[in-house]
C-alpha positions as CSV (number, residue, x, y, z in Angstrom):
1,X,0.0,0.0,0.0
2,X,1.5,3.7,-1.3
3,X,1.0,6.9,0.1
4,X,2.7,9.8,-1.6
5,X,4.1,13.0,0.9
6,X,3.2,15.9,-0.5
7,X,5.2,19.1,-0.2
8,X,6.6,17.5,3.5
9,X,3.3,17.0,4.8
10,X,4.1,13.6,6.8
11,X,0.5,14.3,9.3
12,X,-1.5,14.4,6.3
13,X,0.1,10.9,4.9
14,X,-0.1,9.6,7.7
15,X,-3.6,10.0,8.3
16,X,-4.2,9.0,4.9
17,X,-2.3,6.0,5.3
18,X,-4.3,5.1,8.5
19,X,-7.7,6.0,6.8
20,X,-6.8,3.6,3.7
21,X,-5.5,0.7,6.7
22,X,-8.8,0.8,8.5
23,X,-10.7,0.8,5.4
24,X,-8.9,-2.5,3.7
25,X,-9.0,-4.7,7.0
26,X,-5.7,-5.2,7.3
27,X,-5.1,-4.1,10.5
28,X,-7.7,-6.8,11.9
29,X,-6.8,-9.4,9.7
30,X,-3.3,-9.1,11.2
31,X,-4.4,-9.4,14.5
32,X,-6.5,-12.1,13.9
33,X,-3.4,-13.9,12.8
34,X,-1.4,-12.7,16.0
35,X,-2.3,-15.3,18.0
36,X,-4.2,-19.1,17.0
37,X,-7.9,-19.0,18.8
38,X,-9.6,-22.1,18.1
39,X,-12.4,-22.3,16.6
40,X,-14.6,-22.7,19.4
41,X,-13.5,-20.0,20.8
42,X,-13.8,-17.8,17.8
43,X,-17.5,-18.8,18.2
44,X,-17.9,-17.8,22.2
45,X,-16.7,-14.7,21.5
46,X,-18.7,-14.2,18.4
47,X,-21.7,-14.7,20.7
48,X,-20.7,-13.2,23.4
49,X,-20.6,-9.9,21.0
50,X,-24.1,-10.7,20.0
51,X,-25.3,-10.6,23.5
52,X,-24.4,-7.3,24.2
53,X,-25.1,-5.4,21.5
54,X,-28.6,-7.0,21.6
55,X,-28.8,-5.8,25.2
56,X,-26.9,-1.9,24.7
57,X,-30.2,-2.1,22.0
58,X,-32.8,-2.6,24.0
59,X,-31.8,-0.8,26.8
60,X,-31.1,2.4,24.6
61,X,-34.9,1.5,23.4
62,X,-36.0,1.2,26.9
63,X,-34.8,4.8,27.2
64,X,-35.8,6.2,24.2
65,X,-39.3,5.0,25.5
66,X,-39.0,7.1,28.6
């Protein structure tokens, strides 16, 4: 992945470069990679994600309701 500097401005590449990172995946595909989970694991916290965000949506529904 390229990203040009332009007239010295490193920030601005930078931030580009980061932008264009989080965009592709990369960055989590690398840490995915990091470490070996098995695959039932993969799956507890796959659920366990689920969970909450079904609960942070019903209890920002339950004040919505208010």
């Amino acid at each position: 992945m390229k990203v040009l500097v332009r007239n010295g401005n490193v920030d601005k590449a930078l931030r580009l470069f980061k932008r264009k990172i989080t965009d592709s995946n990369k960055l989590m595909d690398y840490r995915e990679k990091e470490h070996h989970q098995k695959p039932s694991s993969k799956r507890q916290k796959k659920k366990a994600a689920a969970i909450a965000r079904e609960r942070k949506r019903r209890e920002e529904f339950q004040l919505n309701r208010k």
